[in-house]
C-alpha positions as CSV (number, residue, x, y, z in Angstrom):
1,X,-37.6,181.0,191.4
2,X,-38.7,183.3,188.3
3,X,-40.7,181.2,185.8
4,X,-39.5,180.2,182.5
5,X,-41.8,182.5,179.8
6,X,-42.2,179.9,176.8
7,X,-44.4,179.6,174.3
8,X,-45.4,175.7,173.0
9,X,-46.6,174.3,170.2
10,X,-47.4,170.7,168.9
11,X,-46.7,169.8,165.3
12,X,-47.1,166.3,163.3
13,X,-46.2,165.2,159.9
14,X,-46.8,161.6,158.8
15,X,-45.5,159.9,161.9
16,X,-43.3,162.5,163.0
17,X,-44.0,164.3,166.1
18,X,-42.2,167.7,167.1
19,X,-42.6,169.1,170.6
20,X,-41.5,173.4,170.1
21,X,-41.0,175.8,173.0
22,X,-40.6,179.0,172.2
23,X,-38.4,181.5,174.5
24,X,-37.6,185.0,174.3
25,X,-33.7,185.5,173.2
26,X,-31.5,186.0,170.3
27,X,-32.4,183.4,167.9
28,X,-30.7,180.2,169.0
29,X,-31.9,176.5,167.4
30,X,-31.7,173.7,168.8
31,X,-33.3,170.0,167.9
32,X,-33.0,166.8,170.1
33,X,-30.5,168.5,171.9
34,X,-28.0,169.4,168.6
35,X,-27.7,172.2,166.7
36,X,-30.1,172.8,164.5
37,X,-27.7,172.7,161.1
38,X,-26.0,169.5,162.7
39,X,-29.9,167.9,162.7
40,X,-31.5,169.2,159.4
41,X,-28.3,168.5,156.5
42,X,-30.6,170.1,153.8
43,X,-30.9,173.6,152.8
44,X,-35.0,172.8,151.6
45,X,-35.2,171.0,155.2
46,X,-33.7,174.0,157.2
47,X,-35.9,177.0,154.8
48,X,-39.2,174.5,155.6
49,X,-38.6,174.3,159.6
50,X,-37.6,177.7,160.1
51,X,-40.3,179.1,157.5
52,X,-43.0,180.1,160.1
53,X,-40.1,182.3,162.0
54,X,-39.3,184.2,158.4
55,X,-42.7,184.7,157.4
56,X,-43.6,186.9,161.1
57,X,-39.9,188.0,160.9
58,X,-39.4,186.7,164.5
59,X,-36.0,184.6,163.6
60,X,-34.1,186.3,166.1
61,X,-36.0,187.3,168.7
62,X,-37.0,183.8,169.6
63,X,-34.6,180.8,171.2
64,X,-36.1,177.2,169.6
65,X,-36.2,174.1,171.5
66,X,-37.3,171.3,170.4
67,X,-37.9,167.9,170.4
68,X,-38.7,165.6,167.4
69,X,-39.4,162.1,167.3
70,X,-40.8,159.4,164.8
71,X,-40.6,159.6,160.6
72,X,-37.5,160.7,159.0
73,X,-36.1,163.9,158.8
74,X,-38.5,165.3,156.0
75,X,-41.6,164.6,158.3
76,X,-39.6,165.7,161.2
77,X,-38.9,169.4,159.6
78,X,-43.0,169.6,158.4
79,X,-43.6,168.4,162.3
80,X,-41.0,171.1,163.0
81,X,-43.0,173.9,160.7
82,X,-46.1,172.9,162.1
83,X,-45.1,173.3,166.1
84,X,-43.4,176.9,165.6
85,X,-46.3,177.9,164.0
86,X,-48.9,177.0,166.8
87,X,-46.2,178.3,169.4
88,X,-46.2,181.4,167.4
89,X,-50.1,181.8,167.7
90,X,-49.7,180.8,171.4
91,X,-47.2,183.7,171.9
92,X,-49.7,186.0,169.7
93,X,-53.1,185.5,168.2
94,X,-52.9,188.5,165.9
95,X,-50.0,186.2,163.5
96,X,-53.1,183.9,162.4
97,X,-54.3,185.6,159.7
98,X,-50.5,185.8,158.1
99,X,-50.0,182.6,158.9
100,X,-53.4,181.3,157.6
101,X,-52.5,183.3,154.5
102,X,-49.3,181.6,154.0
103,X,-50.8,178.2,154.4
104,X,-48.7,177.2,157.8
105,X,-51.5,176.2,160.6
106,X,-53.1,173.6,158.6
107,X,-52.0,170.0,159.3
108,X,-50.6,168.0,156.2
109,X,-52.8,164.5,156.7
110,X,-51.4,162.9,154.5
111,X,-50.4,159.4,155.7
112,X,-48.3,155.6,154.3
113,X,-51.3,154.1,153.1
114,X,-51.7,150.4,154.4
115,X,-51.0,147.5,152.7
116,X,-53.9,145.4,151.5
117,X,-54.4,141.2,152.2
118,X,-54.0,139.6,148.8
119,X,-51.9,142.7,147.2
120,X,-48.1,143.3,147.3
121,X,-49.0,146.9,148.3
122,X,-51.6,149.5,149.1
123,X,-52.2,149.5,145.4
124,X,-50.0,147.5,143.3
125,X,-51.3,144.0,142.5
126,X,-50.0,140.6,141.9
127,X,-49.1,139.9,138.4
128,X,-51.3,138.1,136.4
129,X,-50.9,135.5,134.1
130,X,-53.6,135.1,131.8
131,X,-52.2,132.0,130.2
């Protein structure tokens, strides 16, 4: 049995985690197993996800497969921008430098921050009463 030529990448946003394989073909999308407009409802979530693939020009050479879980669908479609663009460097380590340039291989860190004992949140207080 041939073997299956893919290219994979690992992307995370908050607590979203997207697995991305990369295969040769004519530009098919799929997420979780649905179509890729059926999962991302949003025209800003679809442009972010697919934003690695415009910026090389590879949007239809490449079949996406991927699997997201954890977060909501915002964090799901930065996870998503994040994966393509380390499967993309997998697949070719000359697309770094536009990529780099374009500000897609670095990780957004940003996280919830935790909520603190004797606060009602990470920041907000308790009122006080000063009489």
């Amino acid at each position: 049995m041939a073997d299956l030529l893919q290219y994979y990448g690992t992307g995370r946003r908050k607590s979203s985690v997207a697995r991305v394989f990369l295969r040769p073909g004519s530009g098919d999308f799929t997420v979780n197993g649905r179509a890729f407009e059926k999962y991302f409802v949003t025209a800003a979530q679809r442009n972010l996800a697919k934003q690695p693939l415009a910026s090389v020009e590879a949007s239809d050479t490449f079949n996406v497969v991927a699997n997201v879980s954890g977060g909501g669908v915002n964090g799901q479609a930065g996870a998503l921008k994040l994966g393509i663009a380390r499967a993309l460097m997998e697949f070719n380590l000359e697309l770094r430098k536009k990529l780099k340039a374009e500000g897609l291989i670095s990780r957004d860190s940003r996280k919830k921050e935790r909520k603190k004992y004797g606060q009602k949140g990470a920041r907000k207080r308790f009122q006080y009463s000063k009489r």
